[in-house]
C-alpha positions as CSV (number, residue, x, y, z in Angstrom):
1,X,-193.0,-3.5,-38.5
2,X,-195.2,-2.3,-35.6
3,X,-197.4,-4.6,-33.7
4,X,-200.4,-3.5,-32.1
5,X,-201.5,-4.9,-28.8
6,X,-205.2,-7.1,-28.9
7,X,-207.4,-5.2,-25.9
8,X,-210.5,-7.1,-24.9
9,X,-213.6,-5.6,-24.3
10,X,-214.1,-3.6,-21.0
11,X,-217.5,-5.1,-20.6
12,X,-217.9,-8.7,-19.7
13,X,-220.8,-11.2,-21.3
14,X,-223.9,-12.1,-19.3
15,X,-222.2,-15.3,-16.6
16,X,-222.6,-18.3,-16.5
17,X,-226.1,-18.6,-15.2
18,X,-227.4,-16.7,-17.7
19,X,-226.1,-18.3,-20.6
20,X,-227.3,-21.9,-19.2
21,X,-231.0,-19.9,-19.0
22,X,-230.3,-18.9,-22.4
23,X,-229.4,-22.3,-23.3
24,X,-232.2,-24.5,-21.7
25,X,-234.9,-22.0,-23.7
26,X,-232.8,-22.8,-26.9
27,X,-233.5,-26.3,-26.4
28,X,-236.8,-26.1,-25.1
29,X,-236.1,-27.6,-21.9
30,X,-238.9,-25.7,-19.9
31,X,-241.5,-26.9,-22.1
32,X,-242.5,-30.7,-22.4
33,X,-241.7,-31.3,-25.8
34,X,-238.2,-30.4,-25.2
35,X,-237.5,-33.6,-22.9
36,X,-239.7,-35.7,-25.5
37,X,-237.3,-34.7,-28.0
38,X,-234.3,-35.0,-25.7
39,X,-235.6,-38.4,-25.2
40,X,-236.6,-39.7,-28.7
41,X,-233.2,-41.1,-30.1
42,X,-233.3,-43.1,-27.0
């Protein structure tokens, strides 16, 4: 029974920074209505 050894990709994903950037549009943080619905359950 061979086993065969699991290689990650070469290429990294964008860091960190970009993925919060990413994020924050996702949840419409740089727009107003994104803190008014961060805001309403409260």
């Amino acid at each position: 029974m061979a086993y065969e050894r699991y290689e990650p990709a070469t290429a990294p994903g964008p860091g960190w920074r970009e993925r919060m950037g990413q994020y924050w549009k996702l949840v419409r943080g740089d727009r107003p209505i994104g803190v008014l619905l961060l805001l309403w359950p409260t």
